[in-house]
N, C-alpha and C positions, 0 to 999 in steps of 0.2 A: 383470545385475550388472556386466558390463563396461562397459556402456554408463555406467554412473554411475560407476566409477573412471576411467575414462576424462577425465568432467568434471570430478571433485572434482583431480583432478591438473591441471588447466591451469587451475584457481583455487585452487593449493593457492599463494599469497604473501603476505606479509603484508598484513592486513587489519585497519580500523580502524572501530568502531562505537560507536553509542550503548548501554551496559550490555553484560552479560556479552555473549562472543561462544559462544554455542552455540546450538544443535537438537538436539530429540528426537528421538533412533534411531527409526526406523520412517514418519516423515512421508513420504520417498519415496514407500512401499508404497500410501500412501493418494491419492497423486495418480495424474493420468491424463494420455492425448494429450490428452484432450478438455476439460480443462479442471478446476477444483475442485470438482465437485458432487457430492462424497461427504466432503467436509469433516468437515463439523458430523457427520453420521452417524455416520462409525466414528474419531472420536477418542476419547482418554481424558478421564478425569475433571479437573477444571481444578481449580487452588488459589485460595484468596480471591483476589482484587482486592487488588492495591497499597495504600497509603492516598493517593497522591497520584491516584490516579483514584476516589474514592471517590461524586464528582459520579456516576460513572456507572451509580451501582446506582441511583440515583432512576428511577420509575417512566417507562418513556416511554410517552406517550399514544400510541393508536391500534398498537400494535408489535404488528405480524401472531404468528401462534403459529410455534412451530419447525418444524412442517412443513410452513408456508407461504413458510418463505426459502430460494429459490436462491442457494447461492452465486455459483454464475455470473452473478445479477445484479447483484452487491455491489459496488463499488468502483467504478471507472471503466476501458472500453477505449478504447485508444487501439491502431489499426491494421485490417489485415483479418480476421475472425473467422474464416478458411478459410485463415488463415498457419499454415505447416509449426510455427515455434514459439514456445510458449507464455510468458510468463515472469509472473509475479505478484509485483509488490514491495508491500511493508510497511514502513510508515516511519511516521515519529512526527515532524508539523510543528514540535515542539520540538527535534529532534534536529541537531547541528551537522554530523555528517557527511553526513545526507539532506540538509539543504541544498547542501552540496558539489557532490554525486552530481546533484542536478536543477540543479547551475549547471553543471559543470563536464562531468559525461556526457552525461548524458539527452541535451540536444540532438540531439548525434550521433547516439546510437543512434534517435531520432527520423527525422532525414533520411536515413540511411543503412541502416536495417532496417525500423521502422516504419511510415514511410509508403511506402517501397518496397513492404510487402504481406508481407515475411519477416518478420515481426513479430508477434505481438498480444499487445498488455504493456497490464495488470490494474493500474491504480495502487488500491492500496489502503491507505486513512492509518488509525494507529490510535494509541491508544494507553498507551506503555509503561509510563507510570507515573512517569516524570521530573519531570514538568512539568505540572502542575496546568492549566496556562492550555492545553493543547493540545487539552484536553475543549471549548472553546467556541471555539476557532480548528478545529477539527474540525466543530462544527457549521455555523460560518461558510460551509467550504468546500461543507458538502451542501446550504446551503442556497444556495447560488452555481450548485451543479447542478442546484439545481430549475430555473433561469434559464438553465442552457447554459453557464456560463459556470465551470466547475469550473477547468480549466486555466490560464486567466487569475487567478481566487482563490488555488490553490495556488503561481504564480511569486510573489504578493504575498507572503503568508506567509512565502515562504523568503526572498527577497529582504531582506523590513525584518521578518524575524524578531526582531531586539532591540526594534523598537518596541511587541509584545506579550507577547511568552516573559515576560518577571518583570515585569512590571508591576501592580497591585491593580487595574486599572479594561481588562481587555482586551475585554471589549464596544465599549467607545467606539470603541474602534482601529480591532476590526473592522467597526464598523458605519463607519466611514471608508473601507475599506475598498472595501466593499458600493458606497457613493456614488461614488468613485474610478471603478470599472468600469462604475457607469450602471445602476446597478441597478432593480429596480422596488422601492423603499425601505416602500414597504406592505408587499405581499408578502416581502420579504427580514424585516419586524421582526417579521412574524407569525410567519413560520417559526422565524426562532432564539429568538422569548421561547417562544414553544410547544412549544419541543425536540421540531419538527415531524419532524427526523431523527434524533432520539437515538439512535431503535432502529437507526439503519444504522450507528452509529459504536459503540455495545453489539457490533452485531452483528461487525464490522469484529475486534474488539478479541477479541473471545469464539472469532476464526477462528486470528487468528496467536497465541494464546497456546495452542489446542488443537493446534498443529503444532507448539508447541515456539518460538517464536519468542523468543529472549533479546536479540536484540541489533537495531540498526536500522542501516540498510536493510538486512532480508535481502531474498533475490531466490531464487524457488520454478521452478527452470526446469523445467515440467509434463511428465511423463515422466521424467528424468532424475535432479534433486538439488538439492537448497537452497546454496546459497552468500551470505556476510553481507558486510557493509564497504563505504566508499565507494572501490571497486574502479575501478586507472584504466583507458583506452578501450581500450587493447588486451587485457587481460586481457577483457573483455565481447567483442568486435573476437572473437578466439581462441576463445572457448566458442561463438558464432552461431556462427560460419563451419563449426566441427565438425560441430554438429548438425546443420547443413542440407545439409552432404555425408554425413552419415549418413541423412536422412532421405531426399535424394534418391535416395539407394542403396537404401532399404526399400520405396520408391514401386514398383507394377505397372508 
């Protein structure tokens, strides 16, 4: 327990997010060093679906059964899988302050934690319920990952996020998109009319809303404590640094 006031105090500033700013008491409990793979298990029971994500109850073909999904495979890593710490973020490509946070943070903590090896950050997009269109800029993106190419799709999205977010025709965009990166455009149309990844963005969406997720970006630092907002670099800068002089102190 000290170990997480510890945290929640040097991200205790203000913060700003897409929809309410809280978490459900007890998500802590449920995570680990080692990563989310007791999720889906021992969460609570979930409330309907939003009506602006309503796309997402439709049936997704081929979606393995529930005790065939590893959390841990979910989302996207980016870093060394054997880094001291963990963090899992939840963002919604509709969201004004996620795009912030991937223009304005990320980078950094990219060159300066991440690929350094102190790192292993879980991007995982889902979504809130704001934004209708983010249910197929969602799928865009996984289908971007079938191809390697997740990272490169997600800067698009946030980048010329107005050219999709309220638009009636966000297919076209994204399928622009798709072509823009080089995509294999067979493969890429097959995948998003087939809602070949439906079930990873159901699944995505079904994760952070069973931890309590209200607000976007939050950030699940694994072991420790949830924290939300497009928080600036040194408050993130402050929370790594702690943990990994705590962690190197717990190390044999």
């Amino acid at each position: 327990m000290i170990r997480i006031i510890v945290l929640l105090s040097l991200v205790a500033v203000t913060a700003s997010g897409c929809a309410e700013d809280s978490t459900a008491d007890g998500a802590v409990a449920r995570l680990t060093t080692r990563g989310a793979g007791e999720l889906l298990s021992s969460a609570p029971p979930v409330a309907p679906l939003a009506p602006g994500i309503a796309a997402l109850s439709r049936p997704a073909p081929n979606a393995p059964g529930t005790d065939e999904v590893d959390p841990d495979d979910m989302g996207a890593d980016f870093g060394d899988p054997d880094a001291p710490v963990r963090i899992m973020e939840f963002f919604d490509y509709g969201c004004g302050f996620c795009r912030q946070f991937h223009a304005e943070t990320l980078p950094s903590l990219m060159d300066e934690y991440i690929d350094e090896g102190k790192v292993l950050w879980k991007s995982v997009p889902f979504v809130i319920g704001n934004w209708a269109n983010s249910v197929p800029a969602s799928l865009s993106a996984e289908c971007a990952n079938d191809q390697g190419r997740y990272a490169d799709m997600t800067e698009l999205l946030f980048s010329r996020q107005s050219d999709w977010k309220q638009g009636s025709e966000p297919e076209a965009v994204l399928e622009g998109f798709a072509e823009e990166l080089g995509l294999d455009m067979d493969r890429y149309r097959s995948c998003f009319s087939g809602d070949e990844f439906l079930w990873r963005v159901q699944t995505h969406t079904t994760m952070a809303r069973q931890l309590g997720v209200r607000s976007t970006p939050t950030f699940f630092l694994i072991g420790y404590g949830p924290f939300s907002g497009a928080l600036p670099l040194d408050v993130f800068r402050n929370v790594i640094d702690t943990v990994l002089v705590q962690e190197a102190a717990n190390s044999p």
